[in-house]
N, C-alpha and C positions, 0 to 999 in steps of 0.2 A: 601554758608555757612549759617548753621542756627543760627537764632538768639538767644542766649541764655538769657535765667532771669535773676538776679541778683542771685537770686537764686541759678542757675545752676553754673554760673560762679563762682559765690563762692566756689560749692562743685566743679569744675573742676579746682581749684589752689590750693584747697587741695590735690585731686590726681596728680597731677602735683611735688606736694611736699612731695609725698609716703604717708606722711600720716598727722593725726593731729598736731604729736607732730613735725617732722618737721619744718612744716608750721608755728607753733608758735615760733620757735626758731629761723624763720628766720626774721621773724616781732619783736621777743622781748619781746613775751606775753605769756601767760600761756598756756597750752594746755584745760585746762578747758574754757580759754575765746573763744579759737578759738572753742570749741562743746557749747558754749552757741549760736554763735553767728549762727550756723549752728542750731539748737535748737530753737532759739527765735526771733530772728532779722531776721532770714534769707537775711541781707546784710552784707556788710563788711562796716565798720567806716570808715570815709573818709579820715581821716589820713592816713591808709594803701593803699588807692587806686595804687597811683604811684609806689609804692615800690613790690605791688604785678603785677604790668603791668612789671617793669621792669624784674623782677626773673624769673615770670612763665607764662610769655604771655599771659598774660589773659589783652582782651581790656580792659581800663578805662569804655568804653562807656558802655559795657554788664555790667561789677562791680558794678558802679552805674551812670544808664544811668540819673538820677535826679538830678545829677551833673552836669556831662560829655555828654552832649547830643550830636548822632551822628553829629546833624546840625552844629552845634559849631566848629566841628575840625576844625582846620587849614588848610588851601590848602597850597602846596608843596611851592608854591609864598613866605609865609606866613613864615611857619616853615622856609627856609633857611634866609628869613631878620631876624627874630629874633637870629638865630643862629651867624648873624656875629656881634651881638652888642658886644661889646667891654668893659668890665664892668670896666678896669681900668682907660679906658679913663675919665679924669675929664669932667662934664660938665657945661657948660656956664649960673650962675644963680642958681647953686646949691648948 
C-alpha cells in the first residue's frame, strides 16, 4: 500500500464522501470550509481526524501523520487492555 500525504488523504475522504458537500455534512461544517481546507491548509483540523477514520477509512496516521505517527500505534497487546477498562467501575483514591 502506498503511503499517502495528508494531502492525499484528505482529498481521498472527500471522494469517499462523493463529494464536498457530503463530506461536510457529515463533519458538521460548511462545504466552503471543507474547499478551503483542500485550498489552503491542505490538512484536515484535528478535531475531525477520528470521526473521519471512523466514516471513510482513511488512516488517522496518513490524516495527520504529525499527530498520529505511525510509530505510536498501539500494538494488538495494547488496544485490547485498554478496550476491557471498565469506566464504571469506581476507583480507589479518586
Amino acid at each position: 500500500m502506498e503511503k499517502k500525504t495528508p494531502y492525499k488523504a484528505l482529498q481521498a475522504a472527500v471522494t469517499a464522501a462523493r463529494s464536498q458537500r457530503n463530506f461536510a455534512k457529515k463533519l458538521g461544517v460548511a462545504q466552503t470550509t471543507v474547499w478551503k481546507w483542500l485550498q489552503s491548509s491542505k490538512k484536515l483540523p484535528a478535531e475531525h481526524v477520528l470521526t473521519v477514520e471512523k466514516l471513510f477509512g482513511i488512516s488517522r496516521h496518513e490524516l495527520r501523520p504529525d499527530i498520529y505517527p505511525v510509530d505510536l500505534a498501539p500494538t494488538p497487546e495494547q488496544r485490547e487492555r485498554f478496550l476491557a477498562v471498565d469506566m464504571d467501575t469506581p476507583v480507589a483514591g479518586i
